[in-house]
Backbone bond lengths (Angstrom), bond angles and torsions (degrees), N, CA, C in turn:
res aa  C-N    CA-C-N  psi(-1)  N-CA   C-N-CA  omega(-1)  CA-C   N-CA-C  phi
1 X - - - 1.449 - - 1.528 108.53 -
2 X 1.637 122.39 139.94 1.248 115.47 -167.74 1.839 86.92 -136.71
3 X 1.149 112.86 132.13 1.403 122.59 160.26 1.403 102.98 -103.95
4 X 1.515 96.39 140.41 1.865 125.34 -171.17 1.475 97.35 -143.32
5 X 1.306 111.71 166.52 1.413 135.31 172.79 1.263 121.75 -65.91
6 X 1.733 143.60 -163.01 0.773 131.68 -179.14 1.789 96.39 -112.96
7 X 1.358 96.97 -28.24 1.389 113.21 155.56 1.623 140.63 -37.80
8 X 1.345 83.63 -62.03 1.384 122.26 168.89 1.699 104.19 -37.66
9 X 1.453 90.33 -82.30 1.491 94.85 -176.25 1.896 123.21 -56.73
10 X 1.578 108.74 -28.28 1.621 102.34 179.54 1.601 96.26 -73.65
11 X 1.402 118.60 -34.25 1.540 108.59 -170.76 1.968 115.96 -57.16
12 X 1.771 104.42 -32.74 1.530 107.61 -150.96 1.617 72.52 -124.42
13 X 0.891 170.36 -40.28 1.621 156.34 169.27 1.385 110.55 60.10
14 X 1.651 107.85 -87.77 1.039 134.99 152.64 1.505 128.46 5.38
15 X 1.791 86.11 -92.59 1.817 93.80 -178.33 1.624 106.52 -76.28
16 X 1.187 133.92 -10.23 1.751 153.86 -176.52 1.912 86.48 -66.94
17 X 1.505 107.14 -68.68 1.542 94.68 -164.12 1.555 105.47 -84.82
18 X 1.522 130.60 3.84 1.121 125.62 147.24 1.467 116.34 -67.65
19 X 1.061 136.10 -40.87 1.382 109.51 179.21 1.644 130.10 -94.36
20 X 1.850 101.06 5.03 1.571 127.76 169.81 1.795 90.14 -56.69
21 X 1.095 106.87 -44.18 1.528 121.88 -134.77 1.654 81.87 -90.68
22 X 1.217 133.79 -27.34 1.758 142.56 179.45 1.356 93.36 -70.41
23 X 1.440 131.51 -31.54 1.368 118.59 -139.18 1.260 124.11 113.27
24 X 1.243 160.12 -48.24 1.303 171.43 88.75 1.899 105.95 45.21
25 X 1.261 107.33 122.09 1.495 127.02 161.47 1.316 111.03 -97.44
26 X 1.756 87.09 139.72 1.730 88.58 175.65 2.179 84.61 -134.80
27 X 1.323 90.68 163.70 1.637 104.24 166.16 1.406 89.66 -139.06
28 X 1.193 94.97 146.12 1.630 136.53 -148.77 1.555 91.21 -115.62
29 X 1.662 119.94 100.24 1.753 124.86 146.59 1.777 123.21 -73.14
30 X 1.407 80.44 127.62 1.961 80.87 155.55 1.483 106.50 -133.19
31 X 1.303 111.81 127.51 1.638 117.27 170.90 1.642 94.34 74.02
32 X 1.337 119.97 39.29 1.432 116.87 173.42 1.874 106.22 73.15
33 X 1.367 124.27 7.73 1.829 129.91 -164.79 1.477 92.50 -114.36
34 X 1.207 107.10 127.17 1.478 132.28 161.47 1.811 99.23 -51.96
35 X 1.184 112.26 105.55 1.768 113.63 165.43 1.265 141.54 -99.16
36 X 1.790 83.31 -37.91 1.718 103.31 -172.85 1.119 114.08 -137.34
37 X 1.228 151.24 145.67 1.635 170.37 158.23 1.772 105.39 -67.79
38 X 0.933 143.14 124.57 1.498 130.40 174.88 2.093 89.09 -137.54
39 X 1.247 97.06 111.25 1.502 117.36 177.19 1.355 125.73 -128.23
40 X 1.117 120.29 159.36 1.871 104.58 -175.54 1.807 104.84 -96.65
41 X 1.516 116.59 153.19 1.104 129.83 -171.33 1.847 108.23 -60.35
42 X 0.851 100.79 95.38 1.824 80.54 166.87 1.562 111.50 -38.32
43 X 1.672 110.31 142.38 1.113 123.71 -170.50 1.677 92.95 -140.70
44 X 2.110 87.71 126.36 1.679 93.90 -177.30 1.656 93.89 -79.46
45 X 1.589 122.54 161.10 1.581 125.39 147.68 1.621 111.72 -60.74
46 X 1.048 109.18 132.48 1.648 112.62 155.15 1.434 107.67 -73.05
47 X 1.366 106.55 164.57 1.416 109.51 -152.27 1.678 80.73 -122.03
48 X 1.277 112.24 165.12 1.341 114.57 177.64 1.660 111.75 -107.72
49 X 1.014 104.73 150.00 1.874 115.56 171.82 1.464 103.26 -10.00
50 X 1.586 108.86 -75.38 1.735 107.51 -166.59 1.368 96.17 -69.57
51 X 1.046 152.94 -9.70 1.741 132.29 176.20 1.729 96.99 -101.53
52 X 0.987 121.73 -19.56 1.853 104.55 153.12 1.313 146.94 -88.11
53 X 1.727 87.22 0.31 1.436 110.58 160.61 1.368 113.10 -100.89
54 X 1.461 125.24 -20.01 1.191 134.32 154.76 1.318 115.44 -34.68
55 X 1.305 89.36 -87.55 1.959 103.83 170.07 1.643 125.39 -19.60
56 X 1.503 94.52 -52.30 1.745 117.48 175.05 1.124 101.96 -46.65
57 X 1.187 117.98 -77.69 1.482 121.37 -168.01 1.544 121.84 -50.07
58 X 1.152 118.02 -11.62 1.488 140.45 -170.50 1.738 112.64 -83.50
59 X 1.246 102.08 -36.19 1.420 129.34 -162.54 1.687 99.96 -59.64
60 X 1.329 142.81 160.18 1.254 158.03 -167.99 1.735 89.06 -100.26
61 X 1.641 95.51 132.43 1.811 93.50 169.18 0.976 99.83 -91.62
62 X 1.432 130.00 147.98 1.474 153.33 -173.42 1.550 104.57 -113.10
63 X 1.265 101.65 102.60 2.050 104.21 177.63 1.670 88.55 -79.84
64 X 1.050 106.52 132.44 1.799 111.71 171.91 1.482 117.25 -91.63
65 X 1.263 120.22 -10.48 2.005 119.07 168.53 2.103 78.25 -70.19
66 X 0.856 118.65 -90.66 1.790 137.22 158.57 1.754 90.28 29.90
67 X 0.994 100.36 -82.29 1.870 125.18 179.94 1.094 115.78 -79.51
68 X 1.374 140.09 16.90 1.355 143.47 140.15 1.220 115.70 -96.29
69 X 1.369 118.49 -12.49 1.193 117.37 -157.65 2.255 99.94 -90.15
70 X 1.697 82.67 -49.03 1.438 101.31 -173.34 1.791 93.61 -73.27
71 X 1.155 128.82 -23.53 1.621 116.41 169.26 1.217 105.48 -69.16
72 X 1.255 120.57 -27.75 2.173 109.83 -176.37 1.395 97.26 -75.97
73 X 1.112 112.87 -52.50 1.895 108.41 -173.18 0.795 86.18 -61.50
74 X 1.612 162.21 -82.98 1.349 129.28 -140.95 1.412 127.95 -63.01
75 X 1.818 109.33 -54.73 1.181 127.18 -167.99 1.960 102.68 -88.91
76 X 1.455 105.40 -29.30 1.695 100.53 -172.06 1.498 97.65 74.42
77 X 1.766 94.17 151.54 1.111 111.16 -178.96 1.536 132.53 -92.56
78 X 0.985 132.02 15.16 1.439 159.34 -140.40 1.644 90.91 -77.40
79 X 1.578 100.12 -64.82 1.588 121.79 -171.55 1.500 112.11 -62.75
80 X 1.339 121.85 -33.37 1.583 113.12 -137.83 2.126 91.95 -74.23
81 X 1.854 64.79 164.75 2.249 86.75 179.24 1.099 108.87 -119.05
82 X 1.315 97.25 140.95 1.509 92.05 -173.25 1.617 129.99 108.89
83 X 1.977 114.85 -164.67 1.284 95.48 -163.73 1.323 78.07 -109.86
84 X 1.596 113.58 -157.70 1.178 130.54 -177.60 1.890 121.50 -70.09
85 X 1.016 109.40 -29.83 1.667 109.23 167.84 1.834 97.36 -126.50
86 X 1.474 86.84 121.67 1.110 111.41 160.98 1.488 138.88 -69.36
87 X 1.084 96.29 -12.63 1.535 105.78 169.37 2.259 114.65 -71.09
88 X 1.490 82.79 -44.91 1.980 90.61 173.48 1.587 112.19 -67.86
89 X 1.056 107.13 146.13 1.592 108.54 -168.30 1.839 90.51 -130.25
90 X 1.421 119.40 149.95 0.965 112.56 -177.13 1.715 100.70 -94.07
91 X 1.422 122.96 171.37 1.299 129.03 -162.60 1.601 91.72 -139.88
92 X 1.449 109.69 97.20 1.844 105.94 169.44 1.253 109.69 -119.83
C-alpha cells in the first residue's frame, strides 16, 4: 500500500494506474486526510469452451411434465395460459 497526494496522483496518473493495474494500492491524501482507496478491479478468468461444456454437463436434468407438475401444487392451476406443455408454442 502506498499513500500519495492528491497531487501526486493528477501529476503521475499514468504510471499511478499502471501499477493499480500490477496490483499495487495506493490511498489518496488531501490536506494530509486519507480520501480515496485506488485498487485494481477484481477480474473473473473466462472459462474456456471445454470448461463451459464442462459445467453443462454438470447441470441437474430438469424433466418439465416433473416441473409443471410441482408448479400446479404450488401455484394451482386456476391462472395458467395456454396449452398443456409449455414448451410448444402455437404458430398462427
Amino acid at each position: 500500500m502506498k499513500v500519495i497526494t492528491q497531487r501526486e496522483f493528477r501529476n503521475n496518473s499514468a504510471s499511478v494506474i499502471d501499477a493499480v493495474e500490477a496490483g499495487e494500492i495506493y490511498y489518496i491524501t488531501r490536506n494530509g486526510v486519507e480520501v480515496a482507496e485506488l485498487r485494481p478491479i477484481p477480474r473473473r478468468r473466462r472459462l474456456t469452451a471445454e470448461e463451459l461444456v464442462e459445467r453443462h454437463r454438470k447441470l441437474p436434468t430438469v424433466e418439465a411434465a416433473q416441473l409443471m407438475r410441482e408448479a400446479d401444487d404450488f401455484f394451482g392451476t386456476e391462472d395458467r395460459v395456454g396449452a398443456e406443455d409449455v414448451w410448444e408454442r402455437s404458430r398462427d
